[in-house]
N, C-alpha and C positions, 0 to 999 in steps of 0.2 A: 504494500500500500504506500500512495506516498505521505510525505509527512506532513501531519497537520498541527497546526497550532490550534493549542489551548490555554483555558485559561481553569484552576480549580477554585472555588468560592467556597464559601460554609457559613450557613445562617444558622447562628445560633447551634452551633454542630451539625445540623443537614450541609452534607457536604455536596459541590454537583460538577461537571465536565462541562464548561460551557466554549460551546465553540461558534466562530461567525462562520456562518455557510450563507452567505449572500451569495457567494459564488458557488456555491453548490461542490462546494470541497469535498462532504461528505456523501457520496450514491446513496440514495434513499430506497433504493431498489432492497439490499438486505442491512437497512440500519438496523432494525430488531437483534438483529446476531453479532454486529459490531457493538451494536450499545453494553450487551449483556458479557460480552468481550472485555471491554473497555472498564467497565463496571466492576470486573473482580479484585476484590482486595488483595494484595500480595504477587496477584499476579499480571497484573497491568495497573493502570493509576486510580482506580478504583473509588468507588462513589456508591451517595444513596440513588442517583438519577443523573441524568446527561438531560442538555439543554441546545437544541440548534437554534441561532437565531437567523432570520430570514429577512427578507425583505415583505413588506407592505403596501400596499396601496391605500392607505384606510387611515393607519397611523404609523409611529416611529418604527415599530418594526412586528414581527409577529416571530413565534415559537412555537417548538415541536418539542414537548415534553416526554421525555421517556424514564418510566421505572428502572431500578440497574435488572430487572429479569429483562430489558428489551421492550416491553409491552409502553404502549402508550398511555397515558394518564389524562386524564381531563385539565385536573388543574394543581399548582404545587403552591402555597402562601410560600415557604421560605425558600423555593428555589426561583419565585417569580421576583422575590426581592433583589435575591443574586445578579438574576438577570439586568433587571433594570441599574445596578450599580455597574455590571458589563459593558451594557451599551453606554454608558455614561463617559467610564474609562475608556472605552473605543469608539469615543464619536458618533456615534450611531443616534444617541437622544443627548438632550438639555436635560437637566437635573429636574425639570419638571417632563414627564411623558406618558405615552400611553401606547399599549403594546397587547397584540390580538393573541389568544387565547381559546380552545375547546370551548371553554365556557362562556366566552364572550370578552368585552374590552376591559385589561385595567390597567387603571392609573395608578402611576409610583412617582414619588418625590423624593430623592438623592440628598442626603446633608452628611458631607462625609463619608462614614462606613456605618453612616444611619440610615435606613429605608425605610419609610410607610409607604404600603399600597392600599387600596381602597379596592374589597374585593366585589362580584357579585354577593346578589342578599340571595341567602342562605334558603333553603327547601325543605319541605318532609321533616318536619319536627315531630317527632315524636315523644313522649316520654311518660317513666316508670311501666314500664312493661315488663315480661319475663321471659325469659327462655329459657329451656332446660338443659342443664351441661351434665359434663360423664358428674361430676362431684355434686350434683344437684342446681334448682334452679336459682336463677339469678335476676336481679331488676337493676333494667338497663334503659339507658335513651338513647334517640339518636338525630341525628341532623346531618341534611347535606349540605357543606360547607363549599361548594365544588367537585367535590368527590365524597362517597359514604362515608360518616362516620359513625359508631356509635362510642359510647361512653357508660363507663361505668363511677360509680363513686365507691372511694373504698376509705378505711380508717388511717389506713399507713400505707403511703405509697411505695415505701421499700421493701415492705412485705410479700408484694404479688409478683406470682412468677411470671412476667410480660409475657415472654415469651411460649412459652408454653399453652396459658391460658387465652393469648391472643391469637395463636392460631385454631388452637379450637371454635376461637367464635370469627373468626375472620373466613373458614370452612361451614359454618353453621348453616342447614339446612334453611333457617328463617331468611338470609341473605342471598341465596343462590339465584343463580349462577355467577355473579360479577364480584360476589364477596362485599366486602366490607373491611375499611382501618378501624382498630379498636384503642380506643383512649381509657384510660384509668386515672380518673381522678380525686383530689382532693386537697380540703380548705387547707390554707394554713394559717389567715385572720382574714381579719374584712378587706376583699377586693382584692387579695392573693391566692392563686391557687395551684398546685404542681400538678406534672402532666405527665403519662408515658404512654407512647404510641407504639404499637403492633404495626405497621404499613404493610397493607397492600402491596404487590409488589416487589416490595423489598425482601419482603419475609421473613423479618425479624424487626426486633426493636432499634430504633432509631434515635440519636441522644438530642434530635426535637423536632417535632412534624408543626410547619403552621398550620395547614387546614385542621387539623389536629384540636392547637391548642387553642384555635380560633371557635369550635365546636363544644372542648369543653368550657370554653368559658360562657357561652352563648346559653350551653344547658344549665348551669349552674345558674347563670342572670333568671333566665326563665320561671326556674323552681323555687329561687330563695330571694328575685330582686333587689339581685346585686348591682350597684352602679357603676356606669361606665366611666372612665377603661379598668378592664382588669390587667392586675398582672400575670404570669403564667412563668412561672420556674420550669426549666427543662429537664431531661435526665443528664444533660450536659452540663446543667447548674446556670443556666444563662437563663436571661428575663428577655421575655415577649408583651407587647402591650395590644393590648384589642382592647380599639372604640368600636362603639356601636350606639345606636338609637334603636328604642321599641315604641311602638304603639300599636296596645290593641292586643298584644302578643307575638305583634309581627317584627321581625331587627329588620334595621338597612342602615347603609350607611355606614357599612362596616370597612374598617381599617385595623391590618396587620402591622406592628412597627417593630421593630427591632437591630441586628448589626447584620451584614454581611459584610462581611472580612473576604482579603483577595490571601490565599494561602499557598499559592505558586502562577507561576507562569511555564510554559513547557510545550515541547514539541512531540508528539506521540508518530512515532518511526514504527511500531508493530502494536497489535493489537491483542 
């Protein structure tokens, strides 16, 4: 293959491969098998997710989000942040922009290695409901935040085995066939809450998913009328803030903020 530039990012620990394909560097013919390539740890440059960005006709630029399985994803809160600090550093946008997406358009604002985006308003709210697992049943909610999530609350978030118990329900017959990311949350005082994400895709725990943390904080505002912005602790130890407005029952007007950090620059020679 030849060589490509990239660039690696990490919001808040989501870490991702973002590369400019205006020129179409990458064949999209088998990206699925190169991303999933690229994506391993230890054995290429390894990430939660890879980011193409593209050109547009609409706004500053558009993207091809892909899970490290290869598979495409709808929408990523901490790798769309990434992005937009990308284009920022590569000329592509002004520190004010707006960039297409599975899900439709969002706007990011650049201050530093700080990024808010303003994402779509969220879907399918559900919540206290039960499923029943191998160790018995459980009450859950869930919202789509861009992609499914559900959420559970739990007493001690270092208690739960993520992994384990998120792919159980990330496989759950109630979810099928597209699955579902599984968040586990809980308080830690007023208007702070920690997070740990199972993802989709990735298949395994993740040290911070924004649609994620933007979900459970959105479930938690709903059930106990918490006020905006919440904080959100990652399993990285790093803080997320989500605004939002409700009325009625309904959020919008929601905003993911947080760091995304530039953690290398790099030329990828093999896959």
């Amino acid at each position: 293959m030849s060589p490509i530039e990239f660039y690696k990012l990490s919001g808040s620990g989501n870490d991702f491969i973002i590369i400019d394909n205006r020129n179409r560097i990458v064949d999209e013919t088998d990206v699925s098998e190169f991303v999933a390539k690229v994506c391993r740890r230890k054995m290429s440059v390894g990430a939660d997710g890879l980011i193409l960005v593209e050109d547009s006709d609409k706004v500053d630029f558009k993207w091809h989000f892909f899970n490290a399985d290869g598979g495409r994803a709808e929408m990523c809160g901490n790798g769309a942040r990434c992005a937009a600090r990308f284009a920022l550093i590569n000329g592509i946008a002004d520190s004010e922009m707006s960039f297409e997406t599975d899900v439709g358009i969002i706007s990011a604002q650049v201050i530093d290695d700080q990024v808010k985006i303003k994402m779509t308003d969220p879907a399918d709210l559900k919540t206290d409901y039960v499923i029943e697992l191998e160790k018995g049943p459980l009450m859950v909610s869930s919202i789509n935040t861009g992609v499914p999530h559900l959420v559970a609350e739990v007493p001690d978030i270092n208690e739960i085995e993520v992994v384990q118990l998120g792919r159980e329900i990330r496989f759950h017959k109630e979810f099928a066939p597209a699955g579902t990311n599984v968040n586990f949350v809980s308080s830690q005082k007023d208007g702070v809450i920690s997070n740990r994400t199972y993802e989709r895709g990735v298949e395994d725990e993740t040290l911070a998913c924004g649609t994620g943390c933007v979900a459970g904080a959105l479930i938690m505002a709903h059930k106990f009328g918490t006020k905006s912005p919440v904080t959100v602790i990652t399993k990285s130890g790093g803080e997320l803030t989500i605004h939002y407005k409700e009325k009625k029952g309904q959020f919008y007007n929601i905003c993911l903020e947080g760091d995304a950090r530039i953690i290398y620059k790099g030329l990828m020679l093999d896959a």
